[in-house]
C-alpha positions as CSV (number, residue, x, y, z in Angstrom):
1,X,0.0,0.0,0.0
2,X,1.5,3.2,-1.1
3,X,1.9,5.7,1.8
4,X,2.6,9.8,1.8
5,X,4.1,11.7,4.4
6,X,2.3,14.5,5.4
7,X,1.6,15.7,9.3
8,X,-1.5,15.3,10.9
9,X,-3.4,18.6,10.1
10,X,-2.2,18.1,6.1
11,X,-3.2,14.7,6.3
12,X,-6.6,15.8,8.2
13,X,-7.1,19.0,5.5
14,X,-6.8,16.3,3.1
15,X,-8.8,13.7,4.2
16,X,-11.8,16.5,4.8
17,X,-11.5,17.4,1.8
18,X,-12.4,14.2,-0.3
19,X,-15.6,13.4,1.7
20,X,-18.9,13.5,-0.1
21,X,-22.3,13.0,0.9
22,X,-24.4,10.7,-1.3
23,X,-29.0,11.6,-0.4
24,X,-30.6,9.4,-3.5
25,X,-29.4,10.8,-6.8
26,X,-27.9,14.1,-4.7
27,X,-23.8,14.2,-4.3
28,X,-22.5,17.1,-2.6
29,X,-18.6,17.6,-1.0
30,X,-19.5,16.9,2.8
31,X,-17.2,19.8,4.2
32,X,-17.2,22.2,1.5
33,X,-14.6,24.9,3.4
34,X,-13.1,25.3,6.9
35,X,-13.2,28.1,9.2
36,X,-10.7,29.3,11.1
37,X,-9.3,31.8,13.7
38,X,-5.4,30.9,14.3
39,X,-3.4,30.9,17.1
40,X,-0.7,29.2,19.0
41,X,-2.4,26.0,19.2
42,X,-3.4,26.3,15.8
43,X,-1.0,28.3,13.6
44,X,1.7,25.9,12.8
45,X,-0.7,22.9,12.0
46,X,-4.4,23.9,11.0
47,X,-3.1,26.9,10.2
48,X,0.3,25.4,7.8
49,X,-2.0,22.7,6.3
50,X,-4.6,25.1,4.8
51,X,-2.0,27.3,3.5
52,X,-0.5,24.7,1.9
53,X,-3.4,23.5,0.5
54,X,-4.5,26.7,-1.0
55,X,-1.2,26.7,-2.9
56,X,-1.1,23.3,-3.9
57,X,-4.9,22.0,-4.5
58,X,-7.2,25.6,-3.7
59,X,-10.5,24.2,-4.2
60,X,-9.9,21.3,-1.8
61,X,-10.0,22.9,1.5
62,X,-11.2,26.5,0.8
63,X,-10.3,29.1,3.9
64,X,-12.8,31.4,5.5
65,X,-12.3,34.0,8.0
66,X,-14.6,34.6,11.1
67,X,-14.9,37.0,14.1
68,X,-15.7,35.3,16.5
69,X,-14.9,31.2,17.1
70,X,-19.0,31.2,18.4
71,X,-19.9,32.2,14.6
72,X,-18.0,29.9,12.7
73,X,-20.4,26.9,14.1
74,X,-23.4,29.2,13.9
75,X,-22.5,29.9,10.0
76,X,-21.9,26.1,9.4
77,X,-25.0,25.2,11.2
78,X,-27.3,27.4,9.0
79,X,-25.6,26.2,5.9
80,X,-26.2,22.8,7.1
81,X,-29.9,23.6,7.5
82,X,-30.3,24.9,4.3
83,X,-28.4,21.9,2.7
84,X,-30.6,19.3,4.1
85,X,-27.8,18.7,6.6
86,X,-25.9,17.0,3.8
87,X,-23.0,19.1,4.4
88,X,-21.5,21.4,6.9
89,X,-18.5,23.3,7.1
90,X,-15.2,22.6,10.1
91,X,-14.5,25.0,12.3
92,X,-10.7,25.6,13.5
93,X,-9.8,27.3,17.0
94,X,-6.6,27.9,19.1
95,X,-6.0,26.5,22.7
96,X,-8.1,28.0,25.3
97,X,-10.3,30.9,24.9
98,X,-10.6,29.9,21.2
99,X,-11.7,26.4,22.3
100,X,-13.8,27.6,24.7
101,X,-15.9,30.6,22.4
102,X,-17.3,27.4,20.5
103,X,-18.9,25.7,23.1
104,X,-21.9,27.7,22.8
105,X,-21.9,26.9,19.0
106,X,-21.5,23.3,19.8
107,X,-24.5,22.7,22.5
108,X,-26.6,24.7,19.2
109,X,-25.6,22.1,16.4
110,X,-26.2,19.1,18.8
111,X,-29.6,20.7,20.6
112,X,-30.8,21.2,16.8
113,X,-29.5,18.1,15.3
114,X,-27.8,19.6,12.7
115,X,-24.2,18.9,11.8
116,X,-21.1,20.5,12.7
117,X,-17.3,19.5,12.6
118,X,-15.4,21.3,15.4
119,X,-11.4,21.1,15.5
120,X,-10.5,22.7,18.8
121,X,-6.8,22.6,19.4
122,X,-5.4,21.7,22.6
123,X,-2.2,21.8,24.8
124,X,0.9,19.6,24.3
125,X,0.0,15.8,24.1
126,X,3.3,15.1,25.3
127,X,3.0,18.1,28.4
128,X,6.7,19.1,27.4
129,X,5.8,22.7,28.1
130,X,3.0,22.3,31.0
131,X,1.3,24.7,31.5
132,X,1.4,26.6,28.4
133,X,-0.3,30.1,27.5
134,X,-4.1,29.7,28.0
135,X,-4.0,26.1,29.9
136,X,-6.2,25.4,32.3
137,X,-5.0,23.6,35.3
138,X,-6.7,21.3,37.6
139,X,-4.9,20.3,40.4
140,X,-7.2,17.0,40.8
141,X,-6.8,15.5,37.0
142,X,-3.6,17.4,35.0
143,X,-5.1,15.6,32.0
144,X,-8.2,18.4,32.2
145,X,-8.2,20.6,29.4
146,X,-11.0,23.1,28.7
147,X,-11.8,20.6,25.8
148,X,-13.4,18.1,27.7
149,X,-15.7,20.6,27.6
150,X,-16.7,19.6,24.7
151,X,-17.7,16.0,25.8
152,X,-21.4,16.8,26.3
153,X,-22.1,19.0,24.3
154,X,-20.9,17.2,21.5
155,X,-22.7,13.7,19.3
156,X,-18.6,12.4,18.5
157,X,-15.7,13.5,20.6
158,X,-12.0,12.5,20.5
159,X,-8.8,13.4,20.9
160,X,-6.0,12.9,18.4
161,X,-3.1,12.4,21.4
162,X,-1.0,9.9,18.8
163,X,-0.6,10.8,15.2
164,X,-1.8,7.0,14.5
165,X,-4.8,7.8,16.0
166,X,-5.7,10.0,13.3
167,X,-7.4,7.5,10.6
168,X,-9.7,5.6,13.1
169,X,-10.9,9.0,14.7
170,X,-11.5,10.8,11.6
171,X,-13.7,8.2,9.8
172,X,-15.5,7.6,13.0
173,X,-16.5,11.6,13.2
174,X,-17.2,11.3,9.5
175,X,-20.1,8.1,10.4
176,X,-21.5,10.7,13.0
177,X,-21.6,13.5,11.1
178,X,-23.5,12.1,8.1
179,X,-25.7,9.6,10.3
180,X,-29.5,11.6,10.6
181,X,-29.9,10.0,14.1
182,X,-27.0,10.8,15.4
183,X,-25.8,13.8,14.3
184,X,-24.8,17.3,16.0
185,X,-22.1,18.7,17.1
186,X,-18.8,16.4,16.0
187,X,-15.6,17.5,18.2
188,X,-11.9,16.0,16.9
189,X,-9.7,17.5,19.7
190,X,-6.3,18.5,18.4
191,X,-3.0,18.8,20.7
192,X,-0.9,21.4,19.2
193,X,2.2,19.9,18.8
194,X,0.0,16.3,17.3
195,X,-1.2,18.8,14.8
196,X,2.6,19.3,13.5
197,X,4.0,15.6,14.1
198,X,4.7,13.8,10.7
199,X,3.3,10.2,9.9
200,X,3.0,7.9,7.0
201,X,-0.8,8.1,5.6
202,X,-1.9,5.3,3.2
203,X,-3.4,6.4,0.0
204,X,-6.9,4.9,0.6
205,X,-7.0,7.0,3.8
206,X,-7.2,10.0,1.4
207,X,-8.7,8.8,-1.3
208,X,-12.7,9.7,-2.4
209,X,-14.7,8.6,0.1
210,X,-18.9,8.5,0.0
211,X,-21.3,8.1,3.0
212,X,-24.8,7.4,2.3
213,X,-27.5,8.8,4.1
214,X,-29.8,6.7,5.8
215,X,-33.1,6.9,5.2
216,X,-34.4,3.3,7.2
217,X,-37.9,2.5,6.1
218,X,-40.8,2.2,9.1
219,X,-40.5,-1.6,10.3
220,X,-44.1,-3.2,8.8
221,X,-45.4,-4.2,12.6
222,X,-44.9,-0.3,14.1
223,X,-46.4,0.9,10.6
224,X,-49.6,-1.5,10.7
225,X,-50.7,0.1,14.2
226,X,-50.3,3.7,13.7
227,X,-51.9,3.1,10.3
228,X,-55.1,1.4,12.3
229,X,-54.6,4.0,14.7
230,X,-55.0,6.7,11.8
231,X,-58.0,4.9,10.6
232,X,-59.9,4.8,13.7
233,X,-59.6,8.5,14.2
234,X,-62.3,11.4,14.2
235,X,-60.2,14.3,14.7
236,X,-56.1,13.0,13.7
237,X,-53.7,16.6,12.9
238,X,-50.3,16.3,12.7
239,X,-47.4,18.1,13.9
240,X,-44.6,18.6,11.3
241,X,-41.0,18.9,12.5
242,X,-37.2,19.7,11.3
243,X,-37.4,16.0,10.1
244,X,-39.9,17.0,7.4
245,X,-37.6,19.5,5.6
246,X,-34.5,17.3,6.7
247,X,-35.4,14.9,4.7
248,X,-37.3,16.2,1.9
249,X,-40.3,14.8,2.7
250,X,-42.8,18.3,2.0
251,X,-44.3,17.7,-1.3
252,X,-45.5,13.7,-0.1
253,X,-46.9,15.1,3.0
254,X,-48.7,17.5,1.1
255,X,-49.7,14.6,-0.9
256,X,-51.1,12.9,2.5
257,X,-53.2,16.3,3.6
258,X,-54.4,16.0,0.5
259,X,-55.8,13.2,0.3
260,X,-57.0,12.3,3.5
261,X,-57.9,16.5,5.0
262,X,-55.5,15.8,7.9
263,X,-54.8,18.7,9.0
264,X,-51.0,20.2,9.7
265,X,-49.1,22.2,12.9
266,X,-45.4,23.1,12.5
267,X,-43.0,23.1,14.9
268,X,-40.1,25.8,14.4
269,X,-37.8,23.9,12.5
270,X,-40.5,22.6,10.7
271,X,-41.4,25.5,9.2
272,X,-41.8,25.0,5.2
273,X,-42.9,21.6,5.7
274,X,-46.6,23.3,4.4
275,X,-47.0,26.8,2.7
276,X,-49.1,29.2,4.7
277,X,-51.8,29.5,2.4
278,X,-52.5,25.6,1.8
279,X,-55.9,24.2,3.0
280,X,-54.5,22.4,5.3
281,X,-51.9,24.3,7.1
282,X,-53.1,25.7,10.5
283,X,-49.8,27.9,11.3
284,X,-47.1,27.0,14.4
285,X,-48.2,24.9,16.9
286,X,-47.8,25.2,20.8
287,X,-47.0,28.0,23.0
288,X,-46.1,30.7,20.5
289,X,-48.7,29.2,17.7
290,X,-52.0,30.3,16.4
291,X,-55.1,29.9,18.0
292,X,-56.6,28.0,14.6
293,X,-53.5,25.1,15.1
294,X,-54.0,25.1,19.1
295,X,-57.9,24.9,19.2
296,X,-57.8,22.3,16.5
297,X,-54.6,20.3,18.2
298,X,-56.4,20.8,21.8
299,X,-59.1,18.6,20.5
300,X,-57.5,16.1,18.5
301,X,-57.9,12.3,19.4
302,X,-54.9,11.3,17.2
303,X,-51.6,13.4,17.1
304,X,-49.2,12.3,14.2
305,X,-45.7,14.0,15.1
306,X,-43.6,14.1,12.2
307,X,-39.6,14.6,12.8
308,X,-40.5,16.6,16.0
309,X,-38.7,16.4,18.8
310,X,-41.8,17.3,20.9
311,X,-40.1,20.4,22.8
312,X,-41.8,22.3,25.7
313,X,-42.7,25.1,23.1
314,X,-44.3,22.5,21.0
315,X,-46.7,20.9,23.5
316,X,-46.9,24.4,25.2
317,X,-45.7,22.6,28.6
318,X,-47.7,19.4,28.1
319,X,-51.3,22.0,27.8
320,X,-52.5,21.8,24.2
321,X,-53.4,18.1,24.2
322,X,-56.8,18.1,26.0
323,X,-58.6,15.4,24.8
324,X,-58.2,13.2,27.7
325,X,-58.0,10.3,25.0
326,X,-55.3,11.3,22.7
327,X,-53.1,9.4,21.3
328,X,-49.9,10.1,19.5
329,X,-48.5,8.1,16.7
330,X,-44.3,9.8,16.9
331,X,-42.7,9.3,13.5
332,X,-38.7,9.7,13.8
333,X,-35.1,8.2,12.6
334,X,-33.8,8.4,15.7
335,X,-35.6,6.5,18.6
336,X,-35.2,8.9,21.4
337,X,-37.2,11.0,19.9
338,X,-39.7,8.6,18.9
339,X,-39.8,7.3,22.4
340,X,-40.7,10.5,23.6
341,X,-43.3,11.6,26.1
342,X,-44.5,7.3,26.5
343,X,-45.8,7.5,23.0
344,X,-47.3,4.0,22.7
345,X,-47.1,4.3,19.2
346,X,-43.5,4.9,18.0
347,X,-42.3,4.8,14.0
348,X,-38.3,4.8,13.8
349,X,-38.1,5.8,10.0
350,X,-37.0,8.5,8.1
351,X,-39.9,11.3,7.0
352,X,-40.1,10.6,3.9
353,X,-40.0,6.9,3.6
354,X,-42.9,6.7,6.5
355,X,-44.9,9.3,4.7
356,X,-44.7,7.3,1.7
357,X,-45.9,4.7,3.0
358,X,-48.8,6.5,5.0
359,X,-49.8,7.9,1.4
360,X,-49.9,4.3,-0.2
361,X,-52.1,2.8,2.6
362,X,-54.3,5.8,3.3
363,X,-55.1,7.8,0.7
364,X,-57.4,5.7,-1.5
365,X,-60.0,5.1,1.5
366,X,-59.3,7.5,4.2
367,X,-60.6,10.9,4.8
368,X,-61.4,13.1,7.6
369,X,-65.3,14.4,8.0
370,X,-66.7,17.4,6.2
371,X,-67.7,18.6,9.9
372,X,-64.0,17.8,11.0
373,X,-63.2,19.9,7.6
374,X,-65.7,22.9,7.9
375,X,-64.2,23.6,11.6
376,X,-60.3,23.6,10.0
377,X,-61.5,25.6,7.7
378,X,-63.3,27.6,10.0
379,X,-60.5,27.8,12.2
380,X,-57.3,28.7,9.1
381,X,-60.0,31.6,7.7
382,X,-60.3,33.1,11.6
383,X,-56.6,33.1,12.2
384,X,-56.0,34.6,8.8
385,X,-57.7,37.4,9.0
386,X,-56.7,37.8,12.6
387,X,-52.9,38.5,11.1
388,X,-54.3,40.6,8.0
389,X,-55.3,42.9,10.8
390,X,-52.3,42.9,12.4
391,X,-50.3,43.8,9.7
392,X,-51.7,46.8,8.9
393,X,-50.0,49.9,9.2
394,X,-51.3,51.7,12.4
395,X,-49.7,55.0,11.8
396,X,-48.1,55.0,15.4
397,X,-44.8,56.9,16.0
398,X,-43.6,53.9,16.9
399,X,-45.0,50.8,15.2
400,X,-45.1,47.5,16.9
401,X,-43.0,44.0,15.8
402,X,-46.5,42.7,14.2
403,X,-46.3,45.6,11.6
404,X,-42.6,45.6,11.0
405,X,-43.1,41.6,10.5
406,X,-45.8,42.2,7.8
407,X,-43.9,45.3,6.0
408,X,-40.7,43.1,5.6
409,X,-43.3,40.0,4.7
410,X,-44.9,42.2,1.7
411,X,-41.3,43.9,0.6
412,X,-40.1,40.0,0.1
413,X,-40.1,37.5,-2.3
414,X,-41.4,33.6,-1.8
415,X,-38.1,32.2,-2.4
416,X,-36.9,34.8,0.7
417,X,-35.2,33.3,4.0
418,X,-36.3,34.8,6.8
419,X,-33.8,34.1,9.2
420,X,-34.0,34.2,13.4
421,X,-33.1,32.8,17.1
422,X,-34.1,34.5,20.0
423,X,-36.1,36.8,21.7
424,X,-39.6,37.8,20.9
425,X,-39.3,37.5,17.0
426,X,-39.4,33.8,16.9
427,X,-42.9,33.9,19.0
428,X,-44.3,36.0,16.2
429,X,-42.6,34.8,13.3
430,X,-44.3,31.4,14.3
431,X,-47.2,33.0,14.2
432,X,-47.6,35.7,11.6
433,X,-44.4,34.9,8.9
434,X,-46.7,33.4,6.0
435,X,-43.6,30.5,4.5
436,X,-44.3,30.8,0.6
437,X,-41.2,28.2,0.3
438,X,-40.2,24.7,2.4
439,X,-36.7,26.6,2.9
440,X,-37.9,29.9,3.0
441,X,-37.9,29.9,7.2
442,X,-35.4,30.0,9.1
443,X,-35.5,30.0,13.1
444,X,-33.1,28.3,15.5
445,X,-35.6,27.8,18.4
446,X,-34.2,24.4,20.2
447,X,-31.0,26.3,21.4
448,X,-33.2,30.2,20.7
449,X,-29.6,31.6,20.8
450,X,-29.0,35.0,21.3
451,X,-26.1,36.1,18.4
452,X,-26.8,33.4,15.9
453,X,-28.7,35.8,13.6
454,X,-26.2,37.3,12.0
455,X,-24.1,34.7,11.6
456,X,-26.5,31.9,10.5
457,X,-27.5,34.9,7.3
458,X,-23.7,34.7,6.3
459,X,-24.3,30.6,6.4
460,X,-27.8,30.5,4.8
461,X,-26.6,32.5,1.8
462,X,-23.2,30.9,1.4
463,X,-25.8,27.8,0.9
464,X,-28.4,29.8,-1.3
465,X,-26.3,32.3,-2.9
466,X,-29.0,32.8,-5.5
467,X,-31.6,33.6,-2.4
468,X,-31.7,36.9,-0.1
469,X,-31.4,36.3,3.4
470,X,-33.5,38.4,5.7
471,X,-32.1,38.8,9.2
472,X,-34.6,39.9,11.5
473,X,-33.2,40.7,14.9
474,X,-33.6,42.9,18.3
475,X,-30.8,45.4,19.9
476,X,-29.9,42.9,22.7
477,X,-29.1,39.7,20.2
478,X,-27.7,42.2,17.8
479,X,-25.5,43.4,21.0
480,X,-24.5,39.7,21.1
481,X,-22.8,39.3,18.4
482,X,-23.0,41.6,15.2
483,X,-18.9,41.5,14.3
484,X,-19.7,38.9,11.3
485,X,-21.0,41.8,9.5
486,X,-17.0,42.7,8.9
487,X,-17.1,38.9,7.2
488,X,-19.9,40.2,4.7
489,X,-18.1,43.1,3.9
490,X,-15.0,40.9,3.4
491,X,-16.2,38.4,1.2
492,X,-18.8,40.4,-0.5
493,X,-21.3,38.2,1.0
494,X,-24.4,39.7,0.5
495,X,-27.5,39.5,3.6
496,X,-30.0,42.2,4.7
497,X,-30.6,42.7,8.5
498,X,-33.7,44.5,10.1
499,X,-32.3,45.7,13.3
500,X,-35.4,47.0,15.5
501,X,-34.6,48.8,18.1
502,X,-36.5,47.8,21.3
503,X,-33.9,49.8,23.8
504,X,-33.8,46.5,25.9
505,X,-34.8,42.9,25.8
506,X,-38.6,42.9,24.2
507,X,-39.5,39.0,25.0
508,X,-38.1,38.4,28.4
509,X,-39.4,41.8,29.3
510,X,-43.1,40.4,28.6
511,X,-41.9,37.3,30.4
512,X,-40.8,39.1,33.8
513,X,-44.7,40.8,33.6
514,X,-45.6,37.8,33.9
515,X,-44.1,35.9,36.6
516,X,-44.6,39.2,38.1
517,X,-41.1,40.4,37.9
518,X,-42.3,43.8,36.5
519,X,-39.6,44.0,33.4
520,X,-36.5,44.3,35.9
521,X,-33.4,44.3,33.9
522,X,-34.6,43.8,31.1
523,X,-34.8,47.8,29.6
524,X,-31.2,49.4,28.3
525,X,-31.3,52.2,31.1
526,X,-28.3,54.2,32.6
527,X,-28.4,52.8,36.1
528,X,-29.7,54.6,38.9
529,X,-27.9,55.3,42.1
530,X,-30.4,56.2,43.6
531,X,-32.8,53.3,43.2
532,X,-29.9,50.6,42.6
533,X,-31.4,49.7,39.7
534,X,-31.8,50.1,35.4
535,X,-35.7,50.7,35.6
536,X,-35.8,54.4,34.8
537,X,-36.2,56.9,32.1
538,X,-33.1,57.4,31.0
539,X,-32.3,55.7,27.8
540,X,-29.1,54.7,26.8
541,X,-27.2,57.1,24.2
542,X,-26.5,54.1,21.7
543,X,-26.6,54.3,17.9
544,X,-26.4,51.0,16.6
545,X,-27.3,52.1,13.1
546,X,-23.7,54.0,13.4
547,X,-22.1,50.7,14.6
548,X,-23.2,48.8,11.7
549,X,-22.1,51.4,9.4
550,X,-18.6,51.8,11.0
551,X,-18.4,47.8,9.8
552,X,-18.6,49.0,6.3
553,X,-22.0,47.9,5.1
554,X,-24.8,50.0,3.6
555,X,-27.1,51.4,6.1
556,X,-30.5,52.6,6.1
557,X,-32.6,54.4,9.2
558,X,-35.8,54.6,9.5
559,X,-37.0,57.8,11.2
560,X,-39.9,57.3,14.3
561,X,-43.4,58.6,12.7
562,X,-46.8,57.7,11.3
563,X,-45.3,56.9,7.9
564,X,-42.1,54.4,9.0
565,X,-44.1,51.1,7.7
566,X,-44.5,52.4,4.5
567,X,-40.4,53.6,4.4
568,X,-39.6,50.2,5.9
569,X,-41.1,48.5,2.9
570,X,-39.3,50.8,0.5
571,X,-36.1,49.9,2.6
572,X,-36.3,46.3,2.1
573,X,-37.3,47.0,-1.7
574,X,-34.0,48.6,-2.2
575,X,-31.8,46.3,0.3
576,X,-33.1,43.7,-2.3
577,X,-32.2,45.3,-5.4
578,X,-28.8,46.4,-3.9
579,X,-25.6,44.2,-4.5
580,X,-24.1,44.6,-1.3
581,X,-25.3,44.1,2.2
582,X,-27.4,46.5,4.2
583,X,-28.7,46.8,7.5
584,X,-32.0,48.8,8.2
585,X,-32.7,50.4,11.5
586,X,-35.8,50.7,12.5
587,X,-37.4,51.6,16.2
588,X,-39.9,50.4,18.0
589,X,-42.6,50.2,20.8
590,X,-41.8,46.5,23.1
591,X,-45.1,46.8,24.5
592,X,-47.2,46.1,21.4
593,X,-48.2,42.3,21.3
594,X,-48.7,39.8,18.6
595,X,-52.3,38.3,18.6
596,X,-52.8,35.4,21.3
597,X,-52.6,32.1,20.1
598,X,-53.7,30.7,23.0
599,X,-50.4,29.2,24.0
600,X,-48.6,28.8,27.0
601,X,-45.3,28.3,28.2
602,X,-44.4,27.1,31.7
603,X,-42.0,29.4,33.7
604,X,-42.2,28.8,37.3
605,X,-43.1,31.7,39.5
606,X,-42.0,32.6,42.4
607,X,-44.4,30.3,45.2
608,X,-44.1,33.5,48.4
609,X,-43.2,37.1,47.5
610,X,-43.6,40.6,49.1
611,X,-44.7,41.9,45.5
612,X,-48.3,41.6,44.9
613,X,-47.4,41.7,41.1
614,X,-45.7,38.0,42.0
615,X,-48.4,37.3,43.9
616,X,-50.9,37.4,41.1
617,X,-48.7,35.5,39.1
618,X,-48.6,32.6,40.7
619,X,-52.3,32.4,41.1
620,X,-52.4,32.6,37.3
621,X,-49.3,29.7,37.0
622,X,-51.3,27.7,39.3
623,X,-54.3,27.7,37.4
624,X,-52.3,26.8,34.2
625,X,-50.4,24.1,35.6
626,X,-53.6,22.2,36.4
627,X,-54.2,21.5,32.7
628,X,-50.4,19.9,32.5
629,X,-50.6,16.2,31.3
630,X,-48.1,13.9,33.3
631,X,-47.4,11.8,29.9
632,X,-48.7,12.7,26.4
633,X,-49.2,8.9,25.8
């Protein structure tokens, strides 16, 4: 067997580089490009191999910058999303604080079940130089490094500690990463001086390599019951999950609605798996959904869950299931999920292969009631018209988040991402955002991370380069992490983000109202001496409109008065026809609400309090807590 020498981060770039991903009749480079931020740890092995690479071989390992070691996983998250999670990009960091600033990027990819290849480096393997700049020391295990870190919050972790290790380790994160049932976060841990040591690499090790994604069909016995199930039902919905778009599986559960009237909730990440304006499609589902999807799902006999990992925003806290009969037929490809909440009925399949099979047993002689079908109806028409309202303009100085959502919703085109994470925006995006496209929304709500915005736009369009990605996003996750706008200016990546301007945090604001918390720390005050606190008038002297354009990217401010819907829809008008990116700044008032959906999301509230305002609250979280179900069952 011939052999090359190479060191371990040449022979790594290498190997990386000749990975594909094989979905059907879809074959796509598994990790397409490699971020990196370099230093000591990093420098003379990442750092050497991909400069070598991009003199010897450029388009095998292509080399992107980053701002922050945090954004490099966001980015290759929301290009994972957008691929399917067929491929993802590797994310390089130094020892230490490098390491550590992706944590928070790893517990995201693994929480959302999307793939991401991590390459922390670490300190010497050989401890020549203990303790080096940025080493952590534990006096109770020396062999502690902040990498181990890593170990829960990642699907696949290792450390490379011999080069020999290498081959075994890499192919190994490689299975994980491309697995649907296993994947997330995939952490190769890289001593700094193993990254430089030399070894003899066999050919085959770097030659072509295709994984196959598995897409297991629904065992026949598990299949039979939740089709009887489905048969004997009066009022079946079901909830459509990540695992809907994951897998491709939107146009043959479209083909099941169809045929049978079933009618369809979304989760977050299964946003897409139904347009807006199909007959069928009731909007989000749960806490932050809409009232048509919760009054229809709260009587439901039979709940179908489709790819959903069954969340406490989906359920609302265990509360939108009331029919004290329910039961719930959980389709997923990975069993933990399937499992969850003691369904009795569990399907471990891929989406679209169970879905298939649903259509070719069901839709021939199978169909919901025309009274079961007048109140869906009934129900999609009510809610509908309940958001037409709310998006028109109501001439306020400041206009609330339900206007600004509908402006930037009529400036955009189907094919559009709207892209989000945290804070109040996802609540009403669920709600209002009408998806004209199965990829066309974008919110991270299992990890809701503040910062990922931003980032994620950069990924989403590297993805899409031929769609505009539409950052929505308040002042405090803007605050988080807005320095990956320098990356769009520096490689002419074009995204438009809506900045609005809330002067504090807008959705856990609402949430301290009501555990009776009355907002504090939660406005963007100067603090007050006299009152030890942030909760008065004076409002912080920030211009963030000014920040953005200090980064180099085109910038455009919307003025507070009657008329700033209208110029927000001309903003995003020209954003879009612009080449470049631009940021639009826009203000406005916290305290305006979407319409309720009748959802609700357990927060527990303080049980004794000296403020009446907690007092009240926990009368009201009692009263909620009684319709909790122990199990979905």
């Amino acid at each position: 067997m011939s052999t090359r020498r190479m060191t371990v981060a040449q022979a790594l770039v290498e190997f990386l580089g000749n990975q594909w991903t094989v979905d059907g009749a879809i074959r796509e480079r598994t990790i397409p490009g490699m971020f990196g931020i370099f230093g000591h740890g990093n420098v003379a092995g990442i750092g050497q191999a991909l400069k070598q690479a991009n003199v010897d071989e450029p388009d095998l390992m292509p080399y992107y910058q980053a701002r922050n070691e945090q954004a490099m996983v966001h980015q290759s998250v929301a290009f994972a999303r957008m691929r399917r999670r067929r491929a993802t990009y590797a994310s390089a960091a130094s020892v230490g604080p490098g390491a550590a600033n992706m944590l928070t990027g790893a517990a995201l990819a693994t929480t959302n079940r999307m793939p991401a290849l991590l390459l922390p480096s670490d300190t010497f393997a050989t401890r020549v130089s203990d303790p080096v700049l940025q080493q952590i020391e534990m006096p109770h295990d020396t062999g502690i490094s902040v990498n181990d870190a890593f170990r829960p919050l990642s699907r696949f972790y290792d450390k490379v500690q011999r080069p020999e290790q290498l081959f075994s380790i890499a192919l190994s994160a490689m299975r994980v990463l491309t697995d649907p049932a296993e994947t997330g976060a995939v952490t190769i841990s890289l001593p700094e001086d193993v990254q430089a040591e030399v070894l003899d690499v066999p050919a085959e090790f770097l030659a072509p390599r295709e994984w196959h994604l598995r897409r297991p069909l629904p065992e026949r016995e598990p299949l039979a019951r939740a089709i009887e199930a489905i048969r004997k039902a009066a009022h079946p919905v079901i909830i459509a999950g990540g695992g809907v778009i994951y897998s491709g599986a939107e146009d043959v559960l479209r083909a099941l609605v169809e045929a049978t009237g079933i009618p369809v909730g979304t989760t977050q990440a299964g946003g897409g798996s139904l347009l807006w304006d199909h007959p069928q499609y009731l909007g989000g589902v749960g806490a932050t959904g809409t009232s048509a999807a919760n009054r229809i799902t709260a009587e439901a006999d039979l709940v179908i869950g489709i790819g959903t990992r069954y969340s406490d925003f989906t359920t609302a806290s265990r509360t939108v299931f009331q029919n004290p009969g329910v039961t719930f037929v959980n389709i997923n490809i990975a069993s933990f999920d399937a499992y969850k909440h003691g369904s009795r009925l569990p399907v471990i399949a891929d989406a679209r292969e169970a879905l298939d099979a649903l259509v070719a047993e069901l839709a021939a002689d199978y169909r919901i009631s025309s009274e079961y079908a007048q109140r869906i109806s009934q129900q999609k028409a009510e809610w509908d018209a309940r958001v037409d309202t709310a998006f028109e303009p109501s001439g306020l100085a400041l206009p609330g988040q339900t206007e600004i959502i509908g402006a930037v919703q009529a400036a955009s085109d189907p094919t559009d991402v709207v892209i989000q994470a945290a804070g109040s925006l996802p609540g009403d995006l669920h709600k209002l955002w009408r998806v004209r496209d199965a990829l066309g929304y974008h919110v991270e709500y299992a990890f809701s991370c503040m910062g990922y915005e931003i980032a994620a736009g950069l990924g989403v369009r590297r993805a899409a380069p031929d769609r505009d990605a539409i950052v929505m996003v308040g002042d405090g996750s803007y605050l988080m992490l807005h320095t990956e706008l320098v990356t769009a200016v520096a490689e002419g990546i074009k995204i438009i983000v809506v900045l609005i301007q809330n002067h504090g945090y807008a959705s856990i604001g609402h949430l301290s109202e009501t555990v009776g918390s009355e907002r504090f720390g939660t406005w963007y005050r100067a603090r007050d001496e006299h009152t030890k606190n942030f909760q008065g008038e004076q409002v912080l002297p920030i211009d963030l409109a000014a920040n953005a354009r200090s980064y180099g990217i085109d910038v455009i401010e919307i003025e507070p008065g009657s008329g700033s819907i209208e110029r927000l829809s001309a903003a995003v008008a020209e954003a879009k026809a612009s080449a470049t990116s631009t940021l639009i700044h826009i203000n406005s008032d916290p305290l305006l609400y979407a319409p309720d959906g009748g959802g609700w999301w357990d927060v527990p509230v303080a049980a004794t309090s000296t403020l009446s305002s907690t007092k009240n609250a926990y009368d009201d979280y009692l009263e909620q807590r009684a319709r909790q179900k122990p199990l979905l069952g």
